[in-house]
N, C-alpha and C positions, 0 to 999 in steps of 0.2 A: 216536807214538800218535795218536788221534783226534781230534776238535773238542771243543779246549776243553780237553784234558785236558794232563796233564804228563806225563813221565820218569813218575813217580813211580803212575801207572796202572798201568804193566808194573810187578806184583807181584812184592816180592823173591823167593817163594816158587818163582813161574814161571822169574823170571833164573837163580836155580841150578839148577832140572833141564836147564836148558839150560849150563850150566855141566857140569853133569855128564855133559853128553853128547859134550862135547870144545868146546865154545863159548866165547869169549873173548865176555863178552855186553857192548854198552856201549847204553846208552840215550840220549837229550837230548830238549831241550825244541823245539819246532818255534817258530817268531816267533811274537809275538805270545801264548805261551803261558808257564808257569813264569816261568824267571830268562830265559828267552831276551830278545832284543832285543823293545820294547813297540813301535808306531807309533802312540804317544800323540797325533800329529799330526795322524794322519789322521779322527781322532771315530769316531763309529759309526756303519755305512756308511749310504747312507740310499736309499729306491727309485728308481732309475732312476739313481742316482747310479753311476761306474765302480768295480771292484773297485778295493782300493790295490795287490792283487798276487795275483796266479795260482800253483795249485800249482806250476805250471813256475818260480816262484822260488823255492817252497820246498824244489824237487827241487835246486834249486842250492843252496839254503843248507844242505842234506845234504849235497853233495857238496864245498861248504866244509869242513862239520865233518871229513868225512874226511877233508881236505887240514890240518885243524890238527893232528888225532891222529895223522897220518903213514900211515892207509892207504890205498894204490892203491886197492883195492878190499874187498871184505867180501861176504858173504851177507848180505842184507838182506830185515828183514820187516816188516812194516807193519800196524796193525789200522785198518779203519774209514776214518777220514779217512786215516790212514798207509799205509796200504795204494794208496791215490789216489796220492798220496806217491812211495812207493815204487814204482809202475808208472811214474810220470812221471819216475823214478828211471832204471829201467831203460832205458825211451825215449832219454831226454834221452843218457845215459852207459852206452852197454850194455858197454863195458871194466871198466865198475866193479862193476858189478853179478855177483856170484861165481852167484847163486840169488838166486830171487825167489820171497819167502812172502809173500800179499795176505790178510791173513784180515778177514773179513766186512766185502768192500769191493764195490766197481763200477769200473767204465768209463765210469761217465757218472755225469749226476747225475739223470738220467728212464729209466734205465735198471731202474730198480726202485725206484718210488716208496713211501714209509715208511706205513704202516696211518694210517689219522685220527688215532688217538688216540698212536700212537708221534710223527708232528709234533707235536702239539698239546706233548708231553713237552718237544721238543726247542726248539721254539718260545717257551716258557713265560718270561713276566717272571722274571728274572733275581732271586733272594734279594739280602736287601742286607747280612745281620749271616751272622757264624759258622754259628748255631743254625740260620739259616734255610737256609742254605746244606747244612747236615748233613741238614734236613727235606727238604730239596726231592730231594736227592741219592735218600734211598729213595724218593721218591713216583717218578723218574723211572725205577728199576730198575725200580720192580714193576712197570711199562707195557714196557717194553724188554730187561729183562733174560732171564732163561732158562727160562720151564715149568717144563723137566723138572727142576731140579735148587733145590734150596732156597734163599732167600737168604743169606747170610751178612749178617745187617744191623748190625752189628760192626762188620766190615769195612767194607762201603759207609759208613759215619757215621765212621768212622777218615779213610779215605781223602779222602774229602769235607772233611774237618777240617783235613787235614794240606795238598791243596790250597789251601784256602784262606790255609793259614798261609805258605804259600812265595809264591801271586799270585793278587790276584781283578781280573781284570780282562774283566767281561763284553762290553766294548766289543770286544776283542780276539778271543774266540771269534764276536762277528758279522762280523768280517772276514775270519776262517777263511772261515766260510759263505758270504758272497758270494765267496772264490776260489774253491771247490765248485763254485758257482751259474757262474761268469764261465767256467769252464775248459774247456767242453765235454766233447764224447766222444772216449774215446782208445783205440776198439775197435779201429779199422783200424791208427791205429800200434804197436798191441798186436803185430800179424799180425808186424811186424818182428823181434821179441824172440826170439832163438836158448836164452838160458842157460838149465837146469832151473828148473822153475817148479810152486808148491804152490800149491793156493787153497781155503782152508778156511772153512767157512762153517756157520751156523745153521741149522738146517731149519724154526725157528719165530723168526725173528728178526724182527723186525715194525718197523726203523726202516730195514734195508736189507735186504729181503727176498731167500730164498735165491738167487731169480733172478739178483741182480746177482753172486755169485758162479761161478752158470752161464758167465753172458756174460763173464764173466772167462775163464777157463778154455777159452770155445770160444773166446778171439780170442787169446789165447798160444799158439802152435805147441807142443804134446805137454804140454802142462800137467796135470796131476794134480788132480781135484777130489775131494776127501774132505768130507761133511759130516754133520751130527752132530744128530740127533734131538734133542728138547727143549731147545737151543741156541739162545738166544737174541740179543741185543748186547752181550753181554758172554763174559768168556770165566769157565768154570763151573769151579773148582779140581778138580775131580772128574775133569774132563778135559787138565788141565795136562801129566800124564804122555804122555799118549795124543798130546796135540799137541805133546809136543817130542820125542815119537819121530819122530814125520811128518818135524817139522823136520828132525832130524839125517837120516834117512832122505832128504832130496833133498840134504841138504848134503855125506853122506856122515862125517860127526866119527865 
């Protein structure tokens, strides 16, 4: 999943149509996030200071996970941060990589910079209780999230809750974003990536605007761009079906 977020983002609801479509689905936690490994060590990155670690380690510490669960390889999909992720995935280990789903990610991190007011969201001092953590969660949909399609503010106050019940460690999501920040552009060794490739994206997505799913898709050899009016950073259950038909559609389930 993204910055900051958990396993627990990728909604149960989503995991089984993708189940239903022949998919063995597993999720986890990227460092620094959920129950994963913490770098309590490292403090909260500070400016000019070095990353403690690059997606290219976190493309490895995926590639760990698969080595503990026993698979070779897998179709691998990625949103947002994970999507970075999971291209650095494919790069790094293009044997392991079955398919490559990047939804509403980049190739860089100036590649399509986020609207003022979607940083300002993403930016934002850090809640410090439950409550505030459940408040801030809506405030930062309604800047990022999707137009066209209603909130579920429910959900978003659930989900935010239950987040914070499994890990709050804001230190952690700033060190997500300096590896973002640290990791450069990975357009050209995109150009290398042979295996089927999806890249799904927002058409009003205002934190990583459509663009950056363009430049994805032109620098993957034969890649598939589908993208989705009133869509915005987040993905809109209304479209859940529709996007895991795509998926099975490059996966073939």
């Amino acid at each position: 999943m993204g910055l900051g977020a958990q396993l627990t983002h990728w909604d149960d609801g989503f995991c089984e149509l993708l189940v239903e479509q022949g998919h063995h689905v597993v999720r986890f936690d990227n460092r620094d996030a959920g129950l994963s490994t913490h770098l309590h060590d490292q403090g909260a990155p500070t400016t000019g200071a070095p990353s403690a670690y690059l997606l290219d380690d976190l493309a490895d510490d995926t590639a760990g996970f698969m080595d503990a669960i026993g698979w070779p390889a897998a179709h691998v999909a990625g949103a947002s941060m994970g999507g970075m992720i999971a291209q650095s995935l494919a790069i790094r280990y293009p044997a392991r990589v079955l398919t490559l789903t990047s939804i509403m990610s980049t190739p860089g991190p100036t590649v399509a910079p986020p609207t003022e007011s979607a940083f300002a969201a993403l930016t934002a001092r850090p809640a410090a209780d439950r409550a505030a953590v459940m408040a801030q969660a809506l405030e930062t949909y309604t800047v990022i999230g999707s137009p066209g399609y209603a909130m579920d503010r429910a959900r978003v106050v659930q989900r935010a809750g239950r987040a914070f019940d499994r890990c709050f460690d804001p230190a952690g999501t700033g060190r997500q974003l300096a590896a973002i920040m640290a990791s450069g552009d990975r357009t050209d060794l995109l150009a290398s990536l042979t295996m089927p490739a999806l890249v799904l994206h927002g058409e009003d997505d205002p934190l990583i605007p459509v663009e950056g799913g363009r430049a994805t898709a032109a620098a993957i050899p034969g890649a598939r761009l589908v993208t989705y009016p009133g869509m915005g950073h987040d993905l809109p259950e209304p479209l859940w079906p529709e996007i895991a038909r795509e998926i099975a559609k490059l996966t073939g389930a």
